[in-house]
C-alpha positions as CSV (number, residue, x, y, z in Angstrom):
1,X,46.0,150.0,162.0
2,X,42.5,149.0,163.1
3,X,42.4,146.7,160.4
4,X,45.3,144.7,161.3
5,X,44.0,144.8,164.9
6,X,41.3,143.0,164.1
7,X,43.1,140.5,162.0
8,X,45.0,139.6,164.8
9,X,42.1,138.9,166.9
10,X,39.8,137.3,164.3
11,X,42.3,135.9,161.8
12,X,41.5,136.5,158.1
13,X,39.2,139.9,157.1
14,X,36.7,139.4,154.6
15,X,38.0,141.7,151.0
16,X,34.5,143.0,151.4
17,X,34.6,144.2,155.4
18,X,37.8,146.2,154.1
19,X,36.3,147.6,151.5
20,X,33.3,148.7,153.7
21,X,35.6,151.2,155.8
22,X,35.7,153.5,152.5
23,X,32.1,152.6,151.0
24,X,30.5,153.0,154.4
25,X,32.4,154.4,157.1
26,X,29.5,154.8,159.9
27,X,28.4,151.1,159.2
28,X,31.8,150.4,159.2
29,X,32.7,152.3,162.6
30,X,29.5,150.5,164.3
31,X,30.6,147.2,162.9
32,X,33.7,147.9,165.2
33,X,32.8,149.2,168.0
34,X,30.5,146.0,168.2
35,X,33.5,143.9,167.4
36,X,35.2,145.4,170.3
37,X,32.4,145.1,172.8
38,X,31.8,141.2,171.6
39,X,35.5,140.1,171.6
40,X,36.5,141.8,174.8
41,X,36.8,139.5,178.2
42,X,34.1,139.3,180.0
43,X,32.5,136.2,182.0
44,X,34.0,134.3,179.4
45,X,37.5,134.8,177.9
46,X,38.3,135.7,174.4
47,X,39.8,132.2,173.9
48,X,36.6,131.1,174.8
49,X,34.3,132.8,172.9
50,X,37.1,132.0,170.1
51,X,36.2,128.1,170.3
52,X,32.4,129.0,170.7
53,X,32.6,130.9,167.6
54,X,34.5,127.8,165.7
55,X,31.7,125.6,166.6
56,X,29.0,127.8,165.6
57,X,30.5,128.5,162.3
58,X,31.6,124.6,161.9
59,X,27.8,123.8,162.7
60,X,26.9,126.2,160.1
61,X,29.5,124.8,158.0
62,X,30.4,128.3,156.9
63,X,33.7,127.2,155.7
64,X,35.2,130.7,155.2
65,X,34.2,131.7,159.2
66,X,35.5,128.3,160.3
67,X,39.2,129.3,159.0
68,X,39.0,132.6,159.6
69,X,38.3,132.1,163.3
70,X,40.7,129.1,163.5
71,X,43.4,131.2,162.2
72,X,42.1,134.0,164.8
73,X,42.4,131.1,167.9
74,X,45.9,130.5,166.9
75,X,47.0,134.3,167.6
76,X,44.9,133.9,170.6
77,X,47.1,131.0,172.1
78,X,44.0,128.6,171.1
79,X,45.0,125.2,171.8
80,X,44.2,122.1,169.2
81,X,42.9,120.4,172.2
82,X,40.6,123.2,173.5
83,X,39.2,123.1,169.4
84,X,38.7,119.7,169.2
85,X,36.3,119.7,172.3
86,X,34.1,122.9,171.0
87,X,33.7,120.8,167.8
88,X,32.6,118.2,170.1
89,X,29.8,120.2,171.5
90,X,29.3,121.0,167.9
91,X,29.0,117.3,166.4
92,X,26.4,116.5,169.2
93,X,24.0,119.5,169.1
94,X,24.3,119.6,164.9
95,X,26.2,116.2,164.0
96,X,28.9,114.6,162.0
97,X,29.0,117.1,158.7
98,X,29.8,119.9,161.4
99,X,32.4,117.8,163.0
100,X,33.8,116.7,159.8
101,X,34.3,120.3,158.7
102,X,35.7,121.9,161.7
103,X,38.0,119.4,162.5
104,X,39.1,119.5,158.6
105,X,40.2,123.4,159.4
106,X,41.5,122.4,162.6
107,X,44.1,119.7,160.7
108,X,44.9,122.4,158.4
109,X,45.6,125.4,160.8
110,X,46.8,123.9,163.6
111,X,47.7,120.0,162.8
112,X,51.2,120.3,163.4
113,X,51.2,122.6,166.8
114,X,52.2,121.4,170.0
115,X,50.2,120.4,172.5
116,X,49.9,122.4,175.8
C-alpha cells in the first residue's frame, strides 16, 4: 500500500527503492517518513515543490528523476504550463542542455494534455 502511495505522489519508484523495504527495512522506514515530511504542504504546495523538483532534476539532467517526477506532477494536477516555466528557471540558472531535457520529458508525459 505505501508503495503505491508513494507512486502516486512521485510517479515511477526506483526497482531498487522497492527492493530496499525487504533488504533494509529501518533505512527503508526513515526514507519514508522523510518522503512524507518533504512532500507534505507547507509554505509551498506539493505542486510546487513538484515543478521545483523537475527543474532540479532537468538541471542535473538526471533523466530517470526528470520522468519520474513528471509522471508524479501529472497525478498531482501539474499543469504543462506550470512545467514549462520551472524549466525556465532551470535553463537560466544551468542553461539550454537542462532546458532541452526537461522539456523533452515534458513533450512526452504531458504533450498532449489540455491546457488549464
Amino acid at each position: 500500500m505505501e508503495e503505491k502511495h508513494l507512486e502516486e505522489k512521485i510517479g515511477k519508484v526506483p526497482v531498487i527503492f522497492k527492493e530496499l523495504k525487504e533488504t533494509d527495512p529501518d533505512l527503508y522506514a526513515s526514507v519514508m517518513g522523510l518522503d512524507q515530511m518533504i512532500w507534505a504542504d507547507g509554505a509551498l504546495s506539493k505542486q510546487t515543490k513538484k515543478i521545483i523538483a523537475i527543474a532540479i532534476a532537468a538541471a542535473l539532467r538526471d533523466g530517470h528523476a526528470v520522468r519520474a517526477q513528471m509522471a508524479g506532477a501529472g497525478n498531482l494536477g501539474v499543469s504543462k504550463e506550470e512545467i514549462e516555466e520551472g524549466l525556465r528557471v532551470a535553463f537560466l540558472l544551468a542553461g539550454m542542455p537542462a532546458y532541452v531535457h526537461g522539456k523533452t520529458a515534458l513533450e512526452e508525459y504531458l504533450g498532449n494534455r489540455p491546457r488549464k
